[in-house]
DSSP file (Angstrom, degrees, kcal/mol; ACC not computed):
  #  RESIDUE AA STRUCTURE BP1 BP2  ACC     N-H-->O    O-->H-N    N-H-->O    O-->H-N    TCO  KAPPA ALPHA  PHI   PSI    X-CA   Y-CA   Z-CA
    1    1 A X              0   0    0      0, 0.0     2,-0.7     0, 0.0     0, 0.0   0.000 360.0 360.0 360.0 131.4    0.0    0.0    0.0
    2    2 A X        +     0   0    0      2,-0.0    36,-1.9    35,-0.0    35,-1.1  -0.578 360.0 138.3 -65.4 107.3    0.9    3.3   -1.1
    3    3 A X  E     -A   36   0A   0     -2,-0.7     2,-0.4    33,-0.2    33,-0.2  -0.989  35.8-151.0-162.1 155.2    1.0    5.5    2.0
    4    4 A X  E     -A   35   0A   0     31,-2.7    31,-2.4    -2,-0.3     2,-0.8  -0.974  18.0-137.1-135.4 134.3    3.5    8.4    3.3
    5    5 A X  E >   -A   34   0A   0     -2,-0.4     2,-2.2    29,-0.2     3,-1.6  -0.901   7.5-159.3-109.8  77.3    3.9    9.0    6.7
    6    6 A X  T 3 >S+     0   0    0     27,-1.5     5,-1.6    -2,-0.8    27,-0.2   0.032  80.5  86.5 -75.2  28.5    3.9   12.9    7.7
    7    7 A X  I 3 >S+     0   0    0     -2,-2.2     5,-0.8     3,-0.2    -1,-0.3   0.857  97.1  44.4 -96.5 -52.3    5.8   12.2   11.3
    8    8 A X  I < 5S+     0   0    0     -3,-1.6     4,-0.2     1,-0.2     5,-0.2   0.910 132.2  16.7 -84.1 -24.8    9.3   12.4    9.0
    9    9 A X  I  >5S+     0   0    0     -4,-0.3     4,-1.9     3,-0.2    -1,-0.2   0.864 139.3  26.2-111.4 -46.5    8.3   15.5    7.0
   10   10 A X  I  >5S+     0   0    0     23,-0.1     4,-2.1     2,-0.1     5,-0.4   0.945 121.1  53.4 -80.8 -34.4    5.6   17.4    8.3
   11   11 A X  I >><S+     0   0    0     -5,-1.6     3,-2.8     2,-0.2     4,-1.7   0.829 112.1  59.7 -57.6 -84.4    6.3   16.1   12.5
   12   12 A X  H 3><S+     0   0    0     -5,-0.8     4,-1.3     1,-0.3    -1,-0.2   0.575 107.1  40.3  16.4 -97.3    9.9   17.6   11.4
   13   13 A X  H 3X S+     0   0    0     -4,-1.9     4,-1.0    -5,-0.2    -1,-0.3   0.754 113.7  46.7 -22.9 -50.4    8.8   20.7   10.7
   14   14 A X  H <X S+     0   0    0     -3,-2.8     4,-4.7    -4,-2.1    -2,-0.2   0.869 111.7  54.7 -75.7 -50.3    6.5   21.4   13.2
   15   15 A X  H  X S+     0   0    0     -4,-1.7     4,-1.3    -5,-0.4    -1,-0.2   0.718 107.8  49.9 -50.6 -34.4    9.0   20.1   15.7
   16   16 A X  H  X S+     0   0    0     -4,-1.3     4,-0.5    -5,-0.4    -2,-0.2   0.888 116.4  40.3 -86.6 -28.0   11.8   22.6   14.5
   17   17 A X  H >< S+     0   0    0     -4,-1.0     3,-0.5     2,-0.2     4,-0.3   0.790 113.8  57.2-107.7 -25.4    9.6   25.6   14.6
   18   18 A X  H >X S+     0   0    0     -4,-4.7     4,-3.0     1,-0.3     3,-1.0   0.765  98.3  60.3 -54.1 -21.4    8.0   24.5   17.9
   19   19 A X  H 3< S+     0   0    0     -4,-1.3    -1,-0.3     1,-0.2    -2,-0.2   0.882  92.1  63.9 -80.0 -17.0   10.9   24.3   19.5
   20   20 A X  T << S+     0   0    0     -4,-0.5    -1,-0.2    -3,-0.5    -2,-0.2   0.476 113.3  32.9 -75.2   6.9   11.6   27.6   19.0
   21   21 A X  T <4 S+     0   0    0     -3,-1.0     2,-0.7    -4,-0.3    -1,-0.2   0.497 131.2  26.9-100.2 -48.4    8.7   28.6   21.0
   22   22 A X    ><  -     0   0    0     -4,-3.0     3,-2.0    -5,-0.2    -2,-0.1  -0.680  56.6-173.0-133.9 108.2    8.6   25.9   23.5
   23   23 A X  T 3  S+     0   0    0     -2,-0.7    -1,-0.1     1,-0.3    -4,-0.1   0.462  85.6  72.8 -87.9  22.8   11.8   24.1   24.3
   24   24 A X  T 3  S+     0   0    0      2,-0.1    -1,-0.3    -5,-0.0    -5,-0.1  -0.299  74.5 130.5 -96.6  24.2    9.8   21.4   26.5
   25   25 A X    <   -     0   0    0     -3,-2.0     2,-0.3    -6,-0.1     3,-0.1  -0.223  42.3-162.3 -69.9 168.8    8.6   20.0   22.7
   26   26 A X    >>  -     0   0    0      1,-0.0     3,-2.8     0, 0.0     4,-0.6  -0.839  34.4-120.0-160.7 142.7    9.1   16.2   22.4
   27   27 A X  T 34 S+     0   0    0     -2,-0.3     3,-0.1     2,-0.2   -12,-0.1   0.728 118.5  58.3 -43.3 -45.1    9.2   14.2   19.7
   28   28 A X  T 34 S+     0   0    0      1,-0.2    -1,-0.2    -3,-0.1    -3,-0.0   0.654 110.7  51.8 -70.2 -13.4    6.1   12.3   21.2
   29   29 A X  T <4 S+     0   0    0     -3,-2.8    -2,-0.2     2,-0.1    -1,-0.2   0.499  78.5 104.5 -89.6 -12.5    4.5   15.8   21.0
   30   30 A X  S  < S-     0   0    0     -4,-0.6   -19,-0.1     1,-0.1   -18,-0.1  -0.582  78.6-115.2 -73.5 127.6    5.3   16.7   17.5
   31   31 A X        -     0   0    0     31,-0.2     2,-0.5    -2,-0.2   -17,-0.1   0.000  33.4-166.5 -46.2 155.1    1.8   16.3   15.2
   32   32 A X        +     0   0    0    -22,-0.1     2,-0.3   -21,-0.1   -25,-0.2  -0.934  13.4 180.0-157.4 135.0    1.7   13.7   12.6
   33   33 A X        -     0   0    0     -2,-0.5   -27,-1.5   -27,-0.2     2,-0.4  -0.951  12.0-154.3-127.0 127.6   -0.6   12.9    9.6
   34   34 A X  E     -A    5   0A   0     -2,-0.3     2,-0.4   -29,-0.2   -29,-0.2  -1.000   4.7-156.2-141.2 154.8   -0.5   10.3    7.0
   35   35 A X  E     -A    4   0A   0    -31,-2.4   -31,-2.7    -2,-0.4     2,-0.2  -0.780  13.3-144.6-113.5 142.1   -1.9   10.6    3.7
   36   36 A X  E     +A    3   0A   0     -2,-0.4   -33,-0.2   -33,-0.2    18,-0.0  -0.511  20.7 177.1 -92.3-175.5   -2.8    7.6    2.1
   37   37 A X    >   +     0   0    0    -35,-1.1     3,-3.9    -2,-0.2   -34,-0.2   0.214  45.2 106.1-159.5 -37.3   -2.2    7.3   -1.8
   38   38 A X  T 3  S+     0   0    0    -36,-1.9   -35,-0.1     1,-0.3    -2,-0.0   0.602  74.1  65.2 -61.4  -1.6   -3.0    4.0   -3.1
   39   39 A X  T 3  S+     0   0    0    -37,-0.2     2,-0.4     8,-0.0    -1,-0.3   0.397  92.4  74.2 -44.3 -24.9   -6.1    5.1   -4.6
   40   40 A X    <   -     0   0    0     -3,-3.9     2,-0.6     7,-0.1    -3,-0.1  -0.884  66.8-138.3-131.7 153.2   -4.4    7.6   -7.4
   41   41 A X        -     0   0    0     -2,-0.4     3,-0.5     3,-0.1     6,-0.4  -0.968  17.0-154.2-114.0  91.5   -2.7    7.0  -10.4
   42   42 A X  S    S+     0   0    0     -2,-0.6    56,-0.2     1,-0.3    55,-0.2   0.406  91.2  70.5 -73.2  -1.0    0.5    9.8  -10.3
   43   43 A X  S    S+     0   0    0     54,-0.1     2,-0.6     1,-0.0    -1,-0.3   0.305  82.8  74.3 -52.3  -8.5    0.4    9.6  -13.8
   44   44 A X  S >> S-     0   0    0     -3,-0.5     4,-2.6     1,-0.1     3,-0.6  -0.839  79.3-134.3-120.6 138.4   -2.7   11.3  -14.3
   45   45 A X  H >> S+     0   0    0     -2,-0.6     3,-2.5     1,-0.2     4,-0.9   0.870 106.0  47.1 -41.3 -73.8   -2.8   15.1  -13.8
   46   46 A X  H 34 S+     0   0    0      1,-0.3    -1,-0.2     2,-0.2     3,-0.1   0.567 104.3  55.5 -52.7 -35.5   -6.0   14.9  -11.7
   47   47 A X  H <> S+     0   0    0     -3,-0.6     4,-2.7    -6,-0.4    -1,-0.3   0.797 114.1  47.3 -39.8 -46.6   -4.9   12.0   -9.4
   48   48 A X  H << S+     0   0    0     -4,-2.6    -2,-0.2    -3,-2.5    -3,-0.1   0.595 111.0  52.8 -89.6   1.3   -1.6   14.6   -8.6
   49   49 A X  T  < S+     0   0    0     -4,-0.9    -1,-0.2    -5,-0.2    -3,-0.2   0.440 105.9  47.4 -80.1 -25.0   -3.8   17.2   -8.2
   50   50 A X  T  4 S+     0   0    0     -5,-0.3     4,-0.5     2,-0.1    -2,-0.2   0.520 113.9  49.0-111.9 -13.1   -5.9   15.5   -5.8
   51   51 A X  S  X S+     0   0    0     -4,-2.7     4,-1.2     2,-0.2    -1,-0.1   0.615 105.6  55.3 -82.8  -2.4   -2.8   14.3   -3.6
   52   52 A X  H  > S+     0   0    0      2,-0.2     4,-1.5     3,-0.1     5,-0.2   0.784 111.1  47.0 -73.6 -30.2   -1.2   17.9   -3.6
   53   53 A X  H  > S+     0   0    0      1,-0.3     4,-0.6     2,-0.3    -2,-0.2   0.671 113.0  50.7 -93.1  -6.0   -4.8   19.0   -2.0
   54   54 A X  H >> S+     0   0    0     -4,-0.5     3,-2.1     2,-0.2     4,-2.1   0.960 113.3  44.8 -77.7 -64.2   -4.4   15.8    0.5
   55   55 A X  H 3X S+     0   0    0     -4,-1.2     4,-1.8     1,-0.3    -2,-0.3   0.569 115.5  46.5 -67.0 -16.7   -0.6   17.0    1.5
   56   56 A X  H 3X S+     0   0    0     -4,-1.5     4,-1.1     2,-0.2    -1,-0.3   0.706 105.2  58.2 -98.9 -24.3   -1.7   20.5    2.0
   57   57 A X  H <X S+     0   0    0     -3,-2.1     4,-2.4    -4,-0.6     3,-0.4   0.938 116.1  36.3 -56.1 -83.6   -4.7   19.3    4.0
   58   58 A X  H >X S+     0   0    0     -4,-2.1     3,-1.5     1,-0.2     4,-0.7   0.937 111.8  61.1 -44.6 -60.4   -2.0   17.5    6.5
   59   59 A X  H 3X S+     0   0    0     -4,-1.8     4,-2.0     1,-0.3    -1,-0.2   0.824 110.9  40.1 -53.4 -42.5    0.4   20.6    6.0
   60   60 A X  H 3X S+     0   0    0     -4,-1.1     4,-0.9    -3,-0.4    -1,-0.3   0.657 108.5  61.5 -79.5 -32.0   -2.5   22.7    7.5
   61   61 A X  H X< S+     0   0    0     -4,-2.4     3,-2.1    -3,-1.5     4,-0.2   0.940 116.3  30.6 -51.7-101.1   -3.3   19.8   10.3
   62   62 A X  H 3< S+     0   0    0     -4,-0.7     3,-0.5     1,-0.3   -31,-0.2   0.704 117.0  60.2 -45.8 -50.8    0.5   20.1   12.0
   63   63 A X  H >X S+     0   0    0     -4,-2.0     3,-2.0     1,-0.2     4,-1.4   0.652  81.3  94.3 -48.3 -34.2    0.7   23.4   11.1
   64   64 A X  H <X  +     0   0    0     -3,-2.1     4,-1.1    -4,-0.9    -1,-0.2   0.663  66.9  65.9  18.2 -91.9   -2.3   24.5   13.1
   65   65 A X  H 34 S+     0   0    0     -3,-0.5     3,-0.3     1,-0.4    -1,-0.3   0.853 108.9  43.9 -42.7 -36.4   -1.1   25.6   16.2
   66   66 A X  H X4 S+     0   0    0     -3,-2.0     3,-2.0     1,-0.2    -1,-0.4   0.822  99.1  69.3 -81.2 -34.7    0.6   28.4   14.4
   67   67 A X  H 3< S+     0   0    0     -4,-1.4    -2,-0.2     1,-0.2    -1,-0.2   0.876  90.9  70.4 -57.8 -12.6   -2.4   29.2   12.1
   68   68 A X  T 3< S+     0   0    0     -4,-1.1     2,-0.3    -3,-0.3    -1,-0.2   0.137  81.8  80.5 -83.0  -6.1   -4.3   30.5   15.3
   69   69 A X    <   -     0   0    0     -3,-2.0    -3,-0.0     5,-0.3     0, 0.0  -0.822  58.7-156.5-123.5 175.5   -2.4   33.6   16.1
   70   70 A X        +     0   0    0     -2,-0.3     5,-0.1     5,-0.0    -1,-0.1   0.484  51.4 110.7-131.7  11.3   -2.7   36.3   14.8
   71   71 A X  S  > S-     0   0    0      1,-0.1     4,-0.5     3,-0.0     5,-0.1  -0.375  78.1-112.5 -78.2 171.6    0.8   38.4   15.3
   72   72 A X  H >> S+     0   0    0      1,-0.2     4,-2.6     2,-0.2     3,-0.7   0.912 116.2  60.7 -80.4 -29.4    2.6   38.9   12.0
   73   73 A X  H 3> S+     0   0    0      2,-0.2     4,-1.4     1,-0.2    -1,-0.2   0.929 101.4  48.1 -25.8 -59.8    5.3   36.5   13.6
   74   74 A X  H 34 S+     0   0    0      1,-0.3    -5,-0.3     2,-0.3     4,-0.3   0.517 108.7  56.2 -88.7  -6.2    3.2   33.8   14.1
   75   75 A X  H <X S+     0   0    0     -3,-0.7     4,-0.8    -4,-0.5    -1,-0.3   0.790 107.5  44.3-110.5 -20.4    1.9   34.0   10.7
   76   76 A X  H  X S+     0   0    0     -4,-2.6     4,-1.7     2,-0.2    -2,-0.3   0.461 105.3  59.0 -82.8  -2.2    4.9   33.8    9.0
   77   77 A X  H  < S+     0   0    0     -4,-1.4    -2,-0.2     2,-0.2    -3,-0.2   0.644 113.1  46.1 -83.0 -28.3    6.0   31.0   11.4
   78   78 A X  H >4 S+     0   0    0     -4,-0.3     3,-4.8   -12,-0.2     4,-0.4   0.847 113.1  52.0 -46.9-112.6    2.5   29.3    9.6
   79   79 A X  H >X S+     0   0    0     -4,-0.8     4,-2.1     1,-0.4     3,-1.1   0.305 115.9  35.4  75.9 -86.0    3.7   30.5    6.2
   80   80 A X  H 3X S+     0   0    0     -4,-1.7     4,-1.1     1,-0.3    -1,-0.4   0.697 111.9  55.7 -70.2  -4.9    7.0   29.0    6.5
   81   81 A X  H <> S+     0   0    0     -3,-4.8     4,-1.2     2,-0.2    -2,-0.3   0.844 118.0  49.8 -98.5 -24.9    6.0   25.3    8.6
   82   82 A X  H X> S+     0   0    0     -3,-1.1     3,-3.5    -4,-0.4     4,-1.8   0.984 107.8  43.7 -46.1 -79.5    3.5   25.2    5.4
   83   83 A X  H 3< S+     0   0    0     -4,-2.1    -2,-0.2     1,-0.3    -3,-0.1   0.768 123.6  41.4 -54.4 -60.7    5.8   25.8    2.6
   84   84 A X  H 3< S+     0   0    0     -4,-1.1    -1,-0.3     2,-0.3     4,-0.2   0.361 106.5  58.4 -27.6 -36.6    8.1   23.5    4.1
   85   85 A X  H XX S+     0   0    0     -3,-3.5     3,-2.5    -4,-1.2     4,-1.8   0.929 119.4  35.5 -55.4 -74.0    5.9   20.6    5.5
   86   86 A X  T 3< S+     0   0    0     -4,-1.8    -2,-0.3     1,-0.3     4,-0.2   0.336 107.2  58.3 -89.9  45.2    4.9   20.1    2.4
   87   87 A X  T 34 S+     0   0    0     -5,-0.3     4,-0.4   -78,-0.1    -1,-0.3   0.699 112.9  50.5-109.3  -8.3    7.9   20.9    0.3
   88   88 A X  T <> S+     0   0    0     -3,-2.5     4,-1.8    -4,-0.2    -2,-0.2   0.653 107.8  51.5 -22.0 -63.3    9.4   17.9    2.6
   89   89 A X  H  X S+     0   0    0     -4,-1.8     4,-1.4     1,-0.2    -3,-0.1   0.978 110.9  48.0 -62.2 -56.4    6.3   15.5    1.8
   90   90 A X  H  > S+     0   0    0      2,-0.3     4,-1.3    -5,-0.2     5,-0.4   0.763 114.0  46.8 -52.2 -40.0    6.8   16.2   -1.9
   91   91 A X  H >4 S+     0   0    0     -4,-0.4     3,-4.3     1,-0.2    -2,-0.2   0.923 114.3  48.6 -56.7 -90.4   10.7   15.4   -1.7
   92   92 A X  H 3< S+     0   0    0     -4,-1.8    -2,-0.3     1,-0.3    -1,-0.2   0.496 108.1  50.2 -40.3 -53.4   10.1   12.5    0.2
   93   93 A X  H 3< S-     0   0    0     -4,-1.4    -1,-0.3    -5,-0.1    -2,-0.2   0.737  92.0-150.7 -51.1 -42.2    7.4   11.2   -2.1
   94   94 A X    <<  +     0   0    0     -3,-4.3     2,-0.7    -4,-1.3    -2,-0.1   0.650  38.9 149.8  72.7   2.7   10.0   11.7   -5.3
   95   95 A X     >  -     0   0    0     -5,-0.4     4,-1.3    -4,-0.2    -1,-0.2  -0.676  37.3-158.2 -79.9  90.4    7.2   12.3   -8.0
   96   96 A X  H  > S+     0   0    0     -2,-0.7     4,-0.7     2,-0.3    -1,-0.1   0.375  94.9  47.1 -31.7 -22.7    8.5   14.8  -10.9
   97   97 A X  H >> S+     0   0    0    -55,-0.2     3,-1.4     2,-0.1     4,-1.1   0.847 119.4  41.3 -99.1 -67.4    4.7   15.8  -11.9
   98   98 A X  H 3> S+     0   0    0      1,-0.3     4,-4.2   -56,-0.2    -2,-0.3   0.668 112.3  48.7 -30.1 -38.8    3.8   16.4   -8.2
   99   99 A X  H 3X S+     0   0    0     -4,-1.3     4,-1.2     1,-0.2    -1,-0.3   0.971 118.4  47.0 -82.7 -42.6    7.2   18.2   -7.0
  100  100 A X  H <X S+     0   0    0     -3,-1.4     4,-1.3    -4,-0.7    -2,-0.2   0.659 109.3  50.9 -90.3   0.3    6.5   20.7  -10.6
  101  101 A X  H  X S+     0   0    0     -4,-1.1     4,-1.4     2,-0.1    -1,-0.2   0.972 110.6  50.3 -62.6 -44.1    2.6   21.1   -9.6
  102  102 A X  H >X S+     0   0    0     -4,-4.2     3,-1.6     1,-0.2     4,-1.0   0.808 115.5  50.2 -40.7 -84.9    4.3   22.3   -6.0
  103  103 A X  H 3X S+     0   0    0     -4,-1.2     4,-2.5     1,-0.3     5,-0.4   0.488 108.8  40.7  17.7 -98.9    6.3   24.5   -8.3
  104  104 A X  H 3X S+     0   0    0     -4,-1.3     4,-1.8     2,-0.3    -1,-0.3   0.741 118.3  52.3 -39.2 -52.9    4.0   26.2  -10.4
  105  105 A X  H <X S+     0   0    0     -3,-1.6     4,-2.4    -4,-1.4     5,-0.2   0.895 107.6  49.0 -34.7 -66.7    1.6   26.7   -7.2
  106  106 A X  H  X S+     0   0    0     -4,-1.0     4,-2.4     2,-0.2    -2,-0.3   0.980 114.5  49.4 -58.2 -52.4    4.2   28.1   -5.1
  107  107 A X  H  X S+     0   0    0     -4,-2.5     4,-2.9     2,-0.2     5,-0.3   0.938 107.4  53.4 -32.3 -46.8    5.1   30.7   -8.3
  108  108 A X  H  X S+     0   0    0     -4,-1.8     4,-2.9    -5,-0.4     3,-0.3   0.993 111.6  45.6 -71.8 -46.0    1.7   31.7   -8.8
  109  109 A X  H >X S+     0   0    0     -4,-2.4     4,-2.5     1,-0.2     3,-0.6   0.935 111.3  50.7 -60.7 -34.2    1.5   32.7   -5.2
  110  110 A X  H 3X S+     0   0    0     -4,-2.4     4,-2.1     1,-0.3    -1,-0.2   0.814 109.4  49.8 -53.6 -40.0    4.5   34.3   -5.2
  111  111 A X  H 3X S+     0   0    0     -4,-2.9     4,-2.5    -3,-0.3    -1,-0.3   0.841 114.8  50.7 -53.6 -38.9    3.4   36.5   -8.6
  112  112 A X  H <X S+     0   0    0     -4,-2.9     4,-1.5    -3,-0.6    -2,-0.2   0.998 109.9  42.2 -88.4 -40.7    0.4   37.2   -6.7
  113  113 A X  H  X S+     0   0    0     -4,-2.5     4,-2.0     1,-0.2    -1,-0.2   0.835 118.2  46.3 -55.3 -34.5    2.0   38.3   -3.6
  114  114 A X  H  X S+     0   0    0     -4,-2.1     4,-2.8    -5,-0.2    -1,-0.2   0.936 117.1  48.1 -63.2 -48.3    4.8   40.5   -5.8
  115  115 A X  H >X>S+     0   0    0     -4,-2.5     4,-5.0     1,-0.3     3,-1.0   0.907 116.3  47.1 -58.3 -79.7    1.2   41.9   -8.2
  116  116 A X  H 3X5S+     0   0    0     -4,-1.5     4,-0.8     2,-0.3    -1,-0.3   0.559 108.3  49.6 -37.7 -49.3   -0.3   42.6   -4.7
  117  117 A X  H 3<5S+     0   0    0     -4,-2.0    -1,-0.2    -5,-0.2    -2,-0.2   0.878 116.7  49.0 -48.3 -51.7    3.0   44.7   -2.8
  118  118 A X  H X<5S+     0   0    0     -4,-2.8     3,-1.1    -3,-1.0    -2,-0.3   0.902  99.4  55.5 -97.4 -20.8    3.1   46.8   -5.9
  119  119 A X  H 3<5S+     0   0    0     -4,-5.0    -1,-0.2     1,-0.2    -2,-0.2   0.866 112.5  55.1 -49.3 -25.7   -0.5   47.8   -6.3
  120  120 A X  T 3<<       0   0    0     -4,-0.8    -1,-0.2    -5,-0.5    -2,-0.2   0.505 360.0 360.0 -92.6   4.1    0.3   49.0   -2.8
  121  121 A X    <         0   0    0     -3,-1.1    -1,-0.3    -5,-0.1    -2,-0.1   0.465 360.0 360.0 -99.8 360.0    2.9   50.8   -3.7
């Protein structure tokens, strides 16, 4: 069975930016998720489409704890324990149309966030 185990990539994460808030973290505290997969066929676009929206669904489970505050801090400590869970999961998984959906997804926000800075400029 096809299945990825979010303790190495997302618990990781979570663990590395928790400790820097609480340096009583434990490994046995660190969230953990696993996405199953054996269901999708990562040759077809729409299968790898519907396992990015699984890993980002878990990336948003560990991340939690962070998504809940509301200082600018705490939202870029979200921000980055996202982009990171699941750029982690995607490594770890080792599929070449998944790792270029992340891609493309992480560009577009980034275009939107550059479009958005300079309208406000």
């Amino acid at each position: 069975m096809k299945a990825f185990s979010a303790i190495a990539a997302f618990g990781a994460t979570a663990l590395a930016l928790f400790s820097v808030n609480a340096s009583a973290t434990t490994a046995a505290s660190v969230p953990s998720y696993q996405v199953h997969f054996a269901d999708l066929d990562l040759a077809n676009k729409h299968d790898t489409q519907r396992l990015y929206s699984r890993l980002r669904i878990a990336a948003r489970e560990v991340c939690s704890d962070f998504a809940e505050r509301k200082s600018p801090v705490m939202r870029d400590r979200y921000k980055g324990c996202m982009n990171q869970a699941l750029t982690d999961a995607i490594e770890t998984i080792g599929n070449p149309a998944l790792s270029a959906l992340h891609v493309s997804k992480s560009d577009m926000k980034l275009a939107q966030r550059t479009a958005g800075a300079t309208a406000q400029s």
